[in-house]
C-alpha positions in Angstrom: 166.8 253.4 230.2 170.2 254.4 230.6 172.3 255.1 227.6 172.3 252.3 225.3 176.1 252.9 223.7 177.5 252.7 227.5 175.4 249.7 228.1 176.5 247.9 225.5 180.5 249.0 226.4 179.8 248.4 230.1 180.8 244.4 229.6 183.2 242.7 227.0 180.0 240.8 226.1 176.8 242.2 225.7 173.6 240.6 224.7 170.7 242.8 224.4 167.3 241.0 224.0 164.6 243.1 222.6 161.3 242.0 223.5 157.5 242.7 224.5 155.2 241.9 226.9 152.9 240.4 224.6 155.2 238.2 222.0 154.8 234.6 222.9 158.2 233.7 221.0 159.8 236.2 223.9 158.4 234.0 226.9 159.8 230.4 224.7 163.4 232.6 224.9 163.6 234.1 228.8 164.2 230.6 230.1 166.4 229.6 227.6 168.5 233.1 228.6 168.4 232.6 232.1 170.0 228.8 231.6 172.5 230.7 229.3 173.5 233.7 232.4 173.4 230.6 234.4 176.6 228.8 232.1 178.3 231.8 231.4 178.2 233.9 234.5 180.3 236.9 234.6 181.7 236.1 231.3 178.1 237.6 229.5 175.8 240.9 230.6 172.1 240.2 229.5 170.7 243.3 228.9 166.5 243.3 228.4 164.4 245.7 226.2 161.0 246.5 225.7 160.4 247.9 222.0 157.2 248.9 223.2 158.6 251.0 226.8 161.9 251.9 224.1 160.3 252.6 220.4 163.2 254.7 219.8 165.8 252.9 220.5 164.0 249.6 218.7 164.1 252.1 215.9 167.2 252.9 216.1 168.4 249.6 216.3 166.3 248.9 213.2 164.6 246.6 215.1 161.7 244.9 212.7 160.0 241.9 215.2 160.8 240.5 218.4 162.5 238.5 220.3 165.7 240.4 218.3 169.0 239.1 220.0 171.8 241.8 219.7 175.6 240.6 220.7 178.1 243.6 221.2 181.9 242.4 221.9 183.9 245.1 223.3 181.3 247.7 222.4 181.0 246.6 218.5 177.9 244.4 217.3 178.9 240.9 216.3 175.7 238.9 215.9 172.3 239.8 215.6 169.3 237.1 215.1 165.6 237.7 215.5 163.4 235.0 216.7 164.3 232.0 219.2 168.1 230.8 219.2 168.0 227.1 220.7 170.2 227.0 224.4 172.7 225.1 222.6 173.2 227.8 219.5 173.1 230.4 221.6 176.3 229.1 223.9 178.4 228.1 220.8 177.9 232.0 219.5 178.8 233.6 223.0 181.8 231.1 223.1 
């Protein structure tokens, strides 16, 4: 993976979704992200990472279960939630 700081500084808005293969909460969120990309465009980067292809960045990130939703604004975290956000959370946080 490339570096994670100039990932999340890349975009004004970031949101960094770490995941695994094998969660079944993770598969109940991907659609839900995609419909979110799909409302937001340009406006939001969606940035996917497997903890178990990325332990040290999970642990870097203090990451304790997944799905873990990270939101970086202009390079600086702003929200963080672990388990599924509902489509219609998710929007009024990235608004």
């Amino acid at each position: 993976m490339a570096n994670y700081s100039d990932i999340v500084q890349s975009h004004s808005k970031v949101l960094v979704d770490f995941t695994a293969s094998w969660c079944g909460p993770c598969k109940v969120l991907s659609p839900i992200l995609e419909e979110v990309k799909k409302e937001l465009g340009d406006d939001l980067k969606i940035v996917k990472v497997d903890v178990d292809k990325n332990p040290q960045l999970a642990q870097s990130q203090q990451i304790q279960g997944v799905p873990t939703l990270i939101l970086y604004e202009n390079g600086k975290q702003s929200w963080r939630q672990s388990g599924v956000v509902p489509k219609h959370e998710l929007l009024k946080i990235l608004r």
